[in-house]
C-alpha positions, 0 to 999 in steps of 0.5 A: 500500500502506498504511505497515505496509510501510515499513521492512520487513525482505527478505521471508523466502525462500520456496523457489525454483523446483524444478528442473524448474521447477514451479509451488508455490503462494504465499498473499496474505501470502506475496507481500505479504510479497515486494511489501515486500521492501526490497533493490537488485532490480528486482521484476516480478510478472506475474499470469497464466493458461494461459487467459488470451491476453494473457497468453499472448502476453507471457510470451515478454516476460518470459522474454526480459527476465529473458534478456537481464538475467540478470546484473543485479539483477532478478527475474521471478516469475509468479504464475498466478490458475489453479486451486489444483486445476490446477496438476498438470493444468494449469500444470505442463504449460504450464510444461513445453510453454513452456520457462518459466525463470522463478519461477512460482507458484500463487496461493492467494487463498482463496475470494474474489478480491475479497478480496485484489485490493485488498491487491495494488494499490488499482487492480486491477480484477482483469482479467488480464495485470497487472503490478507492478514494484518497485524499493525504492531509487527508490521506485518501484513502479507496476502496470500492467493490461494486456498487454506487448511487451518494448520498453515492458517494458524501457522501465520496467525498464531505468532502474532496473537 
């Protein structure tokens, strides 16, 4: 990410999931906002799609990882790339169907992909499952493109709780 990050205040709060946990939607500068957010939490974002199998597969990962820490500083936020128009028909189904508890949002990149992938990570080539992890105090902060187990997801994580 270019410097108009560094030294960003947290990221203004944008409304956690509903009780049901339904899908709202987050824009690019929404979640840009959130990637600078300069707190002592482990950030995961994974982006995802109900059509996608990979991505299918790992969710259960991520589930189980933010199970398994739920009392530490980390914090799972899936972003699926479906359809704005999908996410009544589609996503909040598979939400429901998957007992997914953690923060899922639609994203709303405009028209055009390629014009916020890059803003996402400079390394995206926009296949799916891809995951950032972010954690301020350590600097760290690496995107994978590729699909998950939990050992090699927790293998990451872990270290920065």
């Amino acid at each position: 990410m270019g410097s108009g990050f560094a030294g960003c205040k947290p990221a203004p709060p944008i409304a956690s999931p509903k009780a049901d946990n339904t899908a709202q939607t987050i824009t690019v500068n929404q979640l840009l906002q959130r990637f600078a957010a300069n707190t002592d939490t482990v950030y995961v974002y994974n982006f995802w799609a109900t059509w996608c199998k990979p991505c299918v597969a790992e969710l259960p990962w991520f589930e189980k990882l933010g199970q398994q820490y739920a009392g530490k500083k980390l914090k799972i936020t899936l972003i699926s790339l479906d359809f704005l128009e999908q996410t009544q028909t589609r996503v909040n189904p598979f939400i429901k169907d998957k007992g997914l508890q953690s923060e899922v949002f639609v994203l709303d990149g405009g028209n055009d992909p390629n014009a916020w992938i890059n803003q996402i990570d400079p390394a995206w080539s926009g296949a799916i499952p891809a995951t950032l992890i972010i954690h301020a105090p350590s600097g760290f902060r690496k995107f994978y493109e590729r699909e998950f187990t939990f050992d090699a997801l927790e293998a990451i994580v872990k270290p920065h709780l």
